[in-house]
Every structure is written in C-alpha cells, then in structure tokens.
GUBA-235152 format. One record per residue (C-alpha): x, y, z; residue in three letters. Coordinates in steps of 0.25 Angstrom, whole numbers, padded with zeros to 4 digits, always signed. Layout:
BEGIN
XYZALA ...
***
This chain:
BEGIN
+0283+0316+0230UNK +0274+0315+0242UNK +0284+0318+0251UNK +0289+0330+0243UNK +0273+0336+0241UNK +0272+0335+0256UNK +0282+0343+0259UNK +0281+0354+0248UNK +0268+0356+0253UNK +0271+0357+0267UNK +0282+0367+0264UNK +0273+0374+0255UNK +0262+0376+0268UNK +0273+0378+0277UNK +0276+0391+0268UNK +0263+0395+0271UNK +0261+0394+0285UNK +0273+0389+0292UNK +0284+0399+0299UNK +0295+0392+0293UNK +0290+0396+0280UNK +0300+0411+0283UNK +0312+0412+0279UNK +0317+0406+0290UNK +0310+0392+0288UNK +0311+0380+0279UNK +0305+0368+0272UNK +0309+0355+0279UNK +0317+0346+0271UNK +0314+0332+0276UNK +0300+0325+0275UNK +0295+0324+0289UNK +0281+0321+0285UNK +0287+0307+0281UNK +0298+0306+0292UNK +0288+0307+0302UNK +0280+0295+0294UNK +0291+0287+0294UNK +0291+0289+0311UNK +0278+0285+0310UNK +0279+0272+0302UNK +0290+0268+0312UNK +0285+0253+0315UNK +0291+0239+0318UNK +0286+0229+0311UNK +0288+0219+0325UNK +0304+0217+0321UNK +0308+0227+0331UNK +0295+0226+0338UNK +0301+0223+0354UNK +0312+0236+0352UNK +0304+0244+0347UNK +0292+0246+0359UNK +0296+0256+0372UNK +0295+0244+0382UNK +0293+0253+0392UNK +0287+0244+0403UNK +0300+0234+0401UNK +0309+0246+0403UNK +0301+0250+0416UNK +0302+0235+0423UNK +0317+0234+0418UNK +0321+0247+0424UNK +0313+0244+0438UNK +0319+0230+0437UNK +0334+0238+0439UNK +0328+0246+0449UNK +0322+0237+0456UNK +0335+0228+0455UNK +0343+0240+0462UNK +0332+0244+0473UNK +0331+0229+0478UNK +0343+0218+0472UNK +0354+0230+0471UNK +0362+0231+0485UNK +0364+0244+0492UNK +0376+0253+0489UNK +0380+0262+0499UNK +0390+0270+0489UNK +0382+0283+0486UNK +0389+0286+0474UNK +0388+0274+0468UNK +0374+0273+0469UNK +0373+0286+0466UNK +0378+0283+0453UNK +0371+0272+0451UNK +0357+0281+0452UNK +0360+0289+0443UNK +0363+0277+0432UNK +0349+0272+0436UNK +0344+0286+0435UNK +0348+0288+0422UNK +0344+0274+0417UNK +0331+0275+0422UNK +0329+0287+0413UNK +0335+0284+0401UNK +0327+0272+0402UNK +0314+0279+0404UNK +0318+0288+0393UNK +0320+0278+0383UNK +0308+0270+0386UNK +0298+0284+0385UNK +0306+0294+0377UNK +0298+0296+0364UNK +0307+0293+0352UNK +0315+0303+0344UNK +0319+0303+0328UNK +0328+0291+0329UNK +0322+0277+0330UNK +0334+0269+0325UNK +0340+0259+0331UNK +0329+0262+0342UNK +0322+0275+0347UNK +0326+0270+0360UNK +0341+0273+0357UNK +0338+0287+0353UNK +0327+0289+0366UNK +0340+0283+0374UNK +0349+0293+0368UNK +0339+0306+0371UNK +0337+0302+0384UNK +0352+0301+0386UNK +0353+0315+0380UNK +0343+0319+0392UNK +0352+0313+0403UNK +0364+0320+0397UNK +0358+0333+0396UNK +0354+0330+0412UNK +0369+0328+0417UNK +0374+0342+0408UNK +0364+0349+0418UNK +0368+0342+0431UNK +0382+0344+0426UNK +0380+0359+0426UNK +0377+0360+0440UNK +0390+0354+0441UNK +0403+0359+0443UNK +0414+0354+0434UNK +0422+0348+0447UNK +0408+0340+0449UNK +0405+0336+0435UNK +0420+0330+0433UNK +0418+0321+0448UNK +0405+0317+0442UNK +0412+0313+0429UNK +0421+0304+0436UNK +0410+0295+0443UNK +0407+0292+0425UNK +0422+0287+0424UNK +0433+0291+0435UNK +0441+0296+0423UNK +0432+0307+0420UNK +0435+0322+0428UNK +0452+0321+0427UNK +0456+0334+0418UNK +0459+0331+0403UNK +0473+0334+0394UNK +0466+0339+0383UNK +0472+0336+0370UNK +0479+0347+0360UNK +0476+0344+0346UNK +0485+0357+0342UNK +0499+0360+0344UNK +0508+0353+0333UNK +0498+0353+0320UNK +0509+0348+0313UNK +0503+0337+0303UNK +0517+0333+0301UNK +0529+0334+0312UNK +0541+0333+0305UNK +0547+0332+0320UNK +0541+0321+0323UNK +0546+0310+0311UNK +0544+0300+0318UNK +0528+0305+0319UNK +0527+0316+0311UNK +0512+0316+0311UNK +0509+0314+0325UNK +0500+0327+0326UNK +0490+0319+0318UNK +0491+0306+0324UNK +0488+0313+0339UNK +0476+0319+0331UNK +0471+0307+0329UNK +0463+0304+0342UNK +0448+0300+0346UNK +0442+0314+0340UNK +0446+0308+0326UNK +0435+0296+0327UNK +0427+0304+0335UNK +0427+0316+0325UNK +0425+0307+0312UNK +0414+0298+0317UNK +0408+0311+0324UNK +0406+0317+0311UNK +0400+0306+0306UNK +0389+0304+0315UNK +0388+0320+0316UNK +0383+0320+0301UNK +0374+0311+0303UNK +0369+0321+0313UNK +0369+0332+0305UNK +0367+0326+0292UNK +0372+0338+0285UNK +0386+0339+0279UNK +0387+0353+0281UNK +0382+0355+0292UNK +0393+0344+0297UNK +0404+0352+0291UNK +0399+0366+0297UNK +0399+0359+0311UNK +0413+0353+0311UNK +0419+0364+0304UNK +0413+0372+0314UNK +0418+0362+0325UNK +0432+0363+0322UNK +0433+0378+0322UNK +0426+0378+0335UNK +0438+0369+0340UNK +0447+0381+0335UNK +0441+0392+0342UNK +0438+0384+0354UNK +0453+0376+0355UNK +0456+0386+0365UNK +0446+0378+0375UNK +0450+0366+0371UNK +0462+0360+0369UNK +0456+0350+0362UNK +0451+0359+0351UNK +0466+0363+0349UNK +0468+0357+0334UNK +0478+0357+0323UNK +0472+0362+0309UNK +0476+0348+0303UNK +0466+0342+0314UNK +0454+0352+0315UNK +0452+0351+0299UNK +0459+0340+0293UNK +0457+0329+0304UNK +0444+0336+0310UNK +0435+0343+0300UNK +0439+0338+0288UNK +0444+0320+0289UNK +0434+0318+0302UNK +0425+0325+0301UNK +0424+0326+0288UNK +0424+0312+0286UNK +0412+0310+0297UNK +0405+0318+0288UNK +0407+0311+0276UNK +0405+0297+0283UNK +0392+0304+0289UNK +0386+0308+0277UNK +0390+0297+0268UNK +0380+0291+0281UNK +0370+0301+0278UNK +0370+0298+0263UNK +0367+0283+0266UNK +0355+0285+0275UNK +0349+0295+0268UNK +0350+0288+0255UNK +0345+0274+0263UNK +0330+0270+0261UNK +0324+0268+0275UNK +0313+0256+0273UNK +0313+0247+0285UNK +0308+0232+0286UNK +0307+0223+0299UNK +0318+0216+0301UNK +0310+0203+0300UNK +0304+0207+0287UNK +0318+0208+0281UNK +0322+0194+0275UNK +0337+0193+0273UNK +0347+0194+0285UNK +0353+0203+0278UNK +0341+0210+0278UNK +0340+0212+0294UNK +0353+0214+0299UNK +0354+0226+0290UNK +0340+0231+0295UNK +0345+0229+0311UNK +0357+0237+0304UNK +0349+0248+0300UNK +0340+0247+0313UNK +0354+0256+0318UNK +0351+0264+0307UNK +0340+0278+0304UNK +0326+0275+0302UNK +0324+0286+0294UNK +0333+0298+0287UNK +0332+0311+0289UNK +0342+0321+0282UNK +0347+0334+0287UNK +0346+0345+0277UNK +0347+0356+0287UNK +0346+0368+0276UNK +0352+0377+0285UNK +0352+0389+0277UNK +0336+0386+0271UNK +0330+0396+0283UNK +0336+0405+0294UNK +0330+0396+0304UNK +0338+0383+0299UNK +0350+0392+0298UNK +0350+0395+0313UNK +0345+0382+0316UNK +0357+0375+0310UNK +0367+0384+0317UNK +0362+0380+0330UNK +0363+0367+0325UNK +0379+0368+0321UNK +0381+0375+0335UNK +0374+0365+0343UNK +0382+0354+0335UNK +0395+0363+0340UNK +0393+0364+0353UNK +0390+0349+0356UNK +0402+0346+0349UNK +0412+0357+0358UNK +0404+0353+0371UNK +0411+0338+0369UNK +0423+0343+0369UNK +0420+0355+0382UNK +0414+0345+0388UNK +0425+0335+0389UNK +0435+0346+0392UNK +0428+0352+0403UNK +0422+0339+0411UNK +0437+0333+0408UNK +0432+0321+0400UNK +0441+0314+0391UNK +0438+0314+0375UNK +0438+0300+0374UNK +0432+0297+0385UNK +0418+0289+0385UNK +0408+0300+0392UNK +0413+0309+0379UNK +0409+0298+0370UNK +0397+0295+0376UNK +0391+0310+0374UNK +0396+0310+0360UNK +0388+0299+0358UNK +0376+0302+0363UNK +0376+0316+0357UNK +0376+0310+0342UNK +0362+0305+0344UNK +0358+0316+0353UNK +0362+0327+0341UNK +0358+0316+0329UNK +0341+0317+0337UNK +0344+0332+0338UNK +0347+0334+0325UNK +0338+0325+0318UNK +0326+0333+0328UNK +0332+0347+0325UNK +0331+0344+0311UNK +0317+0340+0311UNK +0315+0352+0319UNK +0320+0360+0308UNK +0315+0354+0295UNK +0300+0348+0301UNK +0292+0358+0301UNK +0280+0349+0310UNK +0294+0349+0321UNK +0291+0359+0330UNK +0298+0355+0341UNK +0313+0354+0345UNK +0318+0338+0345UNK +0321+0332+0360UNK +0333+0328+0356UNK +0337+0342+0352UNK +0334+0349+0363UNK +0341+0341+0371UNK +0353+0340+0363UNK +0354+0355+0365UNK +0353+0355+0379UNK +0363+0344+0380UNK +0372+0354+0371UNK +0369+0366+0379UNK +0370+0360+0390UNK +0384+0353+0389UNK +0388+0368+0385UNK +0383+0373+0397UNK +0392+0363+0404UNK +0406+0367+0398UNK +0401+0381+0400UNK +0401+0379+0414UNK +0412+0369+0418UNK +0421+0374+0405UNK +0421+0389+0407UNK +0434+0392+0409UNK +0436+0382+0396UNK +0426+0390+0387UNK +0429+0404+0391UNK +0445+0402+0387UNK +0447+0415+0377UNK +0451+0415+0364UNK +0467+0415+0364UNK +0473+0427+0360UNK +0483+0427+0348UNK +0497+0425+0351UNK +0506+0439+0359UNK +0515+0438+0346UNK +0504+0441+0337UNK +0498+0451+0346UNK +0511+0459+0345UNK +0514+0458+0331UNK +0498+0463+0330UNK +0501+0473+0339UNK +0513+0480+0332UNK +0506+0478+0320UNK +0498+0487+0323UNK +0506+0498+0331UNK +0513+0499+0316UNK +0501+0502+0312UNK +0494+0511+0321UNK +0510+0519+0320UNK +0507+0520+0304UNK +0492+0525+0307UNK +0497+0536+0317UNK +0507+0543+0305UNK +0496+0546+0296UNK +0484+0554+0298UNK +0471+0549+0302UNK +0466+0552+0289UNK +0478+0543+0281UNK +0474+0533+0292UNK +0461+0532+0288UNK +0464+0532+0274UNK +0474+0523+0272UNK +0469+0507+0274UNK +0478+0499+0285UNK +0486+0491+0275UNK +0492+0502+0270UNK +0499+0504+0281UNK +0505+0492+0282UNK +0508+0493+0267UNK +0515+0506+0266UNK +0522+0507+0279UNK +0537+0507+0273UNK +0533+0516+0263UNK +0528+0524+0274UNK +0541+0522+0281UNK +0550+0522+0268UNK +0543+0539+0266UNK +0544+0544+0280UNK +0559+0539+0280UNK +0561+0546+0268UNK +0556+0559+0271UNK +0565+0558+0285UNK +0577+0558+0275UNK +0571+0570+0266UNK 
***
C-alpha cells in the first residue's frame, strides 16, 4: 500500500509540473523508489566478504609483477611481428584489467559486478578495433584476420538454403526428405537457444514476435545479397519463425514467469544451516539479484512509440550485420571469432536494455546508460564497416521479374491500349478497365456481324 501511494502521488505531481505530463509522456510502471533501496541495501554479511572488495593495490603489484617479469627474466626476441603481437596482448590486458579494477558498477551485480565491468570494457575494445578497421582496406583487414587464426581471409562457398523446397522428394526414395535433413545445420541450435536468451532480453512476447517476424522477411527482401538468406517457405516459417524461435520464446518466458514469480530474500551462506541450504544459495549466486519486468507500453505515449521502433530497428540491424559481417571479411559461420561476438553481444544488449528501460520508465533517469550508448555505436559502427568493405554487396538491385512475364504484361497491355484506341475518349473515360476485358468478344462477335450485313 505504501508502495502503491508513493507512486500515485508522484504521478499525480508529475501531472503538474513535469513535461512528460503531454500527450506524449507517461507514468512509470515499475517502483524505482524501492529498486534504488534495494541497491543500497546491497551488503555482505562477511560470507563473500574477500570477493566482494576492488583489491585494487593487489591488481597493481600482480600486473607489475608480469611486467616486470618481461622487462627483466623474459629473453629478447628479435621477430618484430612476434613481438608486435605479443604488445598488443599486454596492451589490452593492461586495460581490461584497469577497467575492471576502477570501472564503477552497472545494474548487474550477479555473479559479480566484475563480470559485468569485464564485459563493458570489452565492449570498449571492440568498438576500438571497428574504428581502426575502417581505416582499413578490405585486402588489409582480411591479412590481419589471419594473424587470429591462418584459416581466416580464404573466400567462403556460401550455403543455398533455396532451390529444391520439396518437403518430400519422391525421386529420391531412398531419401526422400533430404531437403529437411540438409536444413538441419548449426543455425537450428543457434536459432532456438538464441531466442531463448533473446526473450529474456526483451522480456516482452510481442515485442519478440514483431522482431523475428520482422527478421525473416528482411531475409526475403535481402536474399538477393546473400545467398544464405535464400530460404524455402517450409524453413523461413515452419523450421525458423514458428518451432525455433517459437519454442525459444516459449522456454524464454516459461524463464520469465519463474523469476518474476521467485521471492528474492538472501541470507549469508553461513547463516543457512542445511547443505542443502547453501549449494542451492551458491546456485542462485549465478542467478538475478533483483527482478525487473519489461512492460514497455508502447502505444501509452508518442514518445514511447518512437522509442520502441528505434528499438526493433537497432535489434535488426545487429542481427543482419552478423550475417554482413561474416560475408564480407570472409569468416566462416561456425567459426569461433562469430561465436565469440555473439557472446558477448547478449550481455552487451541485456545492460542496454535493462538501462534503456529505466531511461524510459524512471522519471529521476535523465541520462542515457553507458552500456547503451556504446552498444549503438558498436552497431553503427559494425554498419559503417559493411558499408564500406561490402559496397558492391549492399548496393546489388532488386531482381527484376522474369522476360517471360514482361512479355506476357506487355501484350497485355497492347490489347488493351488497341480496345482504348477504337472508342472515343469520352467512352474511354466512361467505361472502367475491366470491362474491356470482359466484353471483348462481344465486341468482336458485333463488328463481325456488321461486316457480314
């Protein structure tokens, strides 16, 4: 009841005084006042007590101990390339050490707000190699590739999913449903387990079923570019939209359900007396501290309205530069470079998310999420890359329909315009198109018969 009075009264003073109170604004939807409590109640009670402090003096001496290890003990190597390499991995350990030690904390704390620093910092060094890579040329961004893994920069065969759509091949008995066997490849994991993170992501089930609806008609319009977006029917919306990601979706809100519905009360793990007890609390250590739902209400104001198309677009476009990227810097699906930016952009977008919806909903937020803002730059700026090394890719036309068709439109309508040109222009004003079409024989059948008279 307290909670419910504290915030009828600030939306009512918000109607009073606040901007937001136009048509374009709304009330927030989840109890930030007590969510902002909660952060501040944050403590350990000495269980955690030795992982939970910066140790900031310990990471200094530990990180002058390798350097002072590779100044002094380490021999000389005389291969520049080799020891170019090997700076580069000291300089970017060195600052994603540093980053983790000092970065302030975001909205995750489980398992550890070091995880979740580790994580922004990487999102950093990421968006640092999209900007050297643009003042690259494609030619120089492939080499450079192959210094990661001497597989990497060789042209890829990319894979047709269209062709024979049949579900059944009655000429092959011996196989007759091999279409659907050769379907089933890595994307089918990849699409089901996808989803189910995704959702619990977005934490909306329309707003998942909008984005990958609107994900598989982009792979239509776009399956020109891309071979790979060259589907059957049966695959885009039985295998894609409707039993993978379909079934993510479920499994992601059936997720949802259970941690809104779970009662977060945490005890030290040594003041929980049963065995039982604390492997289920080291358990739930992996697990939210808090919960917040989604409800995005997009059509509750303008302003949210817009908001959430930005929203579905930016989801888009991240999902379609995985698939430019890899076809333009010629790096195999499979391959672990993919997988390892797939994973890191699922907590990257889960921070984003979670900071543009308190941007949205708090009304005391009045400044955009770290996380956020470098998530968009890391999605414009992977863009900018495909834009730039993929030009000849994006700018293929749209195909044009088939010269067997464009004949048969044609003489279509050269009949017609023959019909139009035997009546006067005000019957052809007169008379709708169909009727033409309609009456034609008639037509013929009456100037035949007046020949004859």
């Amino acid at each position: 009841m307290e909670v419910w009075e504290r915030r009828r009264h600030s939306f009512s003073g918000r109607k009073q005084s606040s901007p937001d109170s136009s048509p374009i604004g709304n009330a927030p939807v989840h109890d930030w006042h007590s969510e902002k409590m909660a952060e501040k109640g944050f403590f350990d009670d000495g269980t955690m007590t030795y992982f939970w402090r910066a140790h900031t003096l310990t990471v200094l001496v530990v990180m002058i101990g390798f350097l002072l290890y590779e100044a002094v003990i380490s021999p000389a190597d005389e291969d520049v390339v080799d020891n170019i390499k090997r700076g580069l991995v000291a300089i970017l350990s060195a600052f994603v050490l540093l980053g983790v030690t000092v970065t302030p904390d975001g909205p995750f704390k489980r398992p550890h707000p070091a995880l979740w620093r580790f994580t922004f910092i990487c999102s950093i060094v990421y968006e640092l190699c999209l900007i050297f890579a643009l003042y690259q040329s494609v030619t120089g961004i492939r080499k450079l590739l192959k210094h990661i893994d001497p597989n990497l920069g060789e042209a890829l065969e990319e894979k047709d999913y269209g062709g024979n759509c049949r579900i059944y091949d009655h000429e092959a008995p011996d196989d007759p449903y091999h279409n659907v066997w050769d379907k089933l490849d890595l994307f089918v994991p990849l699409h089901f387990f996808g989803w189910w993170l995704k959702t619990l992501l977005l934490r909306d089930w329309w707003l998942c079923w909008v984005i990958s609806i609107m994900f598989e008609i982009l792979e239509y319009t776009l399956e020109h570019q891309l071979p790979n977006f060259s589907e059957c029917w049966w695959d885009h919306w039985i295998m894609d939209a409707l039993v993978c990601n379909g079934l993510g979706i479920y499994f992601g809100l059936l997720t949802l359900n259970y941690f809104t519905m779970k009662v977060y009360h945490w005890r030290g793990l040594w003041n929980i007396p049963t065995y039982r007890g604390k492997l289920r609390r080291i358990i739930a250590q992996f697990g939210p501290y808090t919960w917040v739902d989604f409800d995005w209400q997009p059509l509750s104001s303008l302003r949210r309205w817009f908001y959430m198309l930005a929203i579905i677009a930016i989801f888009l476009l991240a999902e379609l530069n995985t698939f430019y990227l890899k076809y333009v810097l010629w790096i195999p699906p499979g391959h672990w470079v993919n997988l390892i930016r797939l994973l890191f952009i699922l907590p990257w977008g889960a921070v984003a998310l979670r900071e543009t919806f308190q941007y949205l909903d708090d009304p005391d937020c009045v400044k955009f999420g770290r996380q956020s803002w470098l998530f968009l730059a890391i999605v414009a700026t992977e863009l900018l890359v495909v834009l730039k090394f993929g030009w000849e890719t994006v700018t293929i036309p749209f195909p044009r329909a088939n010269e067997s068709d464009i004949e048969r439109k044609r003489e279509l309508w050269t009949q017609v315009k023959a019909i139009e040109t035997k009546l006067s222009p005000s019957e052809s004003s007169f008379f709708p198109q169909f009727f033409f079409n309609v009456n034609t024989p008639f037509r013929n059948s009456e100037n035949k018969d007046s020949k004859e008279d």
